[in-house]
N, C-alpha and C positions, 0 to 999 in steps of 0.2 A: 750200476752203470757208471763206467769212469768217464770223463771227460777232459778235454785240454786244455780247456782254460782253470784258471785259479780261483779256487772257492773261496765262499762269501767271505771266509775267516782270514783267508791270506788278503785279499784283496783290502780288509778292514785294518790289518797289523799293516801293511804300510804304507795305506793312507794318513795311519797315526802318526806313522815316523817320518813319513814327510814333513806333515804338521811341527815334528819336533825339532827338526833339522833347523838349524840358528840361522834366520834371513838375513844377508849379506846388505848392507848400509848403503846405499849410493856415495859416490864420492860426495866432496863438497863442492867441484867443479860442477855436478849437476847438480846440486843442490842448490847453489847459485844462481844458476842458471834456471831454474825450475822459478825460484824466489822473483828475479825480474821480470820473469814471463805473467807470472800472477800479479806482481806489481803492475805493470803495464795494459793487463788483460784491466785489473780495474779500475786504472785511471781514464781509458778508453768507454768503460761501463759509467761513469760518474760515478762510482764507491770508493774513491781514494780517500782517503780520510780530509778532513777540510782543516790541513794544519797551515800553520803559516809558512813561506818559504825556506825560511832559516833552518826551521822545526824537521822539514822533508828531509833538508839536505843534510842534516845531522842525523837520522835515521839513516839515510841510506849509507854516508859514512859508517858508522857502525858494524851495517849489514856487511860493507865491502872488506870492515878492518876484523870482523868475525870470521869468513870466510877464508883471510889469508891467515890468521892464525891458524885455522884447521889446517889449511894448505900445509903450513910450517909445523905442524908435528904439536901443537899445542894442547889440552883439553880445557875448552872453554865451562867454565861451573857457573858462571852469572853475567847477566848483561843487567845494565842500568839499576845496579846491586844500591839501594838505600837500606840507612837502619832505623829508620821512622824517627826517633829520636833528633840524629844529628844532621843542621841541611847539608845538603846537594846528593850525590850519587856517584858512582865509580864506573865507568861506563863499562868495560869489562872487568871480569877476573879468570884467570888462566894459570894451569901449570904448567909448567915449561920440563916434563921433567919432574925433577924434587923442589923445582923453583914454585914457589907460588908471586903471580903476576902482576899487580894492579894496575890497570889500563888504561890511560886517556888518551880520547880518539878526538883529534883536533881536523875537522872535515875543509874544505875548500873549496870554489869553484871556477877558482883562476888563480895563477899565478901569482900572488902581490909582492909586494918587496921585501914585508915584514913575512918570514915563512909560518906555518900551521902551527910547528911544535914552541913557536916561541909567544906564543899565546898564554901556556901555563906558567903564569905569576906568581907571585909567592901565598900570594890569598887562596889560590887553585891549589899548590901545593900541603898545605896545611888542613885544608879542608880533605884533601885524597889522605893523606897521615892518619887526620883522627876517624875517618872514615876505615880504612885497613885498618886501624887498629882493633876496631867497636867486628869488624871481620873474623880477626884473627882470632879475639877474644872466644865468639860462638862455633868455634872448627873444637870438633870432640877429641881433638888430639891434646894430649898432655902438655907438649911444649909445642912453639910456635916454628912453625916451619920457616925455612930461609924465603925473606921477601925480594921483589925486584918493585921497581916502579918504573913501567914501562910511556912512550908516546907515540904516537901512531901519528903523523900525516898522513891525510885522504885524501888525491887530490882528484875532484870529480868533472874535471874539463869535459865541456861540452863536445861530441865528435872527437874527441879520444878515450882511450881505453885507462882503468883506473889506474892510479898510481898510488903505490902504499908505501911509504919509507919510514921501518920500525927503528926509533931509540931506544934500544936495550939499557937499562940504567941510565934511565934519560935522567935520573935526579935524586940525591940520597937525603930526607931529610935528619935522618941521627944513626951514629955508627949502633947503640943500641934500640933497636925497633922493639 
């Protein structure tokens, strides 16, 4: 007895191939926007984390200066990257490309006189160096790819919309890295 519809066998071969077919990534525009909604959904719930002010507004800098990297063609490989060993952390690292990136994201939440990017002092700078370098060292590549050291101003004004303004080679410290 034939039938019209598709038997068990067909029906089972491309529910598999469904299954196999590669799920398409949401942008990072909803991505983003998915992140502040859950942010928001749990500050509203009292689960926000109980950081200090400064501590929030640096996370969400971050969040915003990740997001515009994606936006910009970037592939982000580490956030808040430490080597246990040597203090502080790198707040991003990204390839640009064949660039590889190291990040500091200087966040804001107003306008001051002194701007974001001019924050990273020589102490900052020397610290993000031996930090890339303790990086570059553990990457299983033979030679060290070409570095940038990048700065990112966040500025997160109240009742406007963020502002991100990236220094590409915001600072070299030795012509051999």
């Amino acid at each position: 007895m034939r039938s019209d519809s598709p038997s068990l066998h067909n029906r089972l071969v491309n529910a598999d191939n469904r299954l196999q077919t590669p799920m398409k990534h949401p942008g990072p525009a909803l991505l983003e926007r998915s992140l502040r909604t859950l942010d928001h959904l749990a500050e509203r719930r009292g689960r926000a984390a109980d950081l200090p002010g400064h501590l929030a507004t640096g996370l969400a800098g971050e969040d915003a200066a990740f997001f515009y990297l994606r936006r910009n063609g970037f592939t982000v490989v580490a956030r808040r990257w430490s080597s246990g060993d040597v203090p502080g952390d790198i707040d991003l690292v990204a390839w640009d490309g064949p660039m590889l990136c190291f990040i500091e994201v200087k966040t804001r939440t107003a306008r001051d006189l002194k701007p974001a990017e001019a924050s990273v002092d020589s102490n900052k700078k020397r610290i993000l160096l031996r930090l890339a370098r303790r990086y570059v060292r553990q990457l299983p590549q033979a030679a060290a790819p070409p570095v940038r050291f990048d700065v990112l101003s966040v500025y997160l004004v109240p009742g406007q919309p963020h502002e991100v303004v990236h220094f590409k080679a915001a600072f070299s410290l030795t012509p051999d890295f």
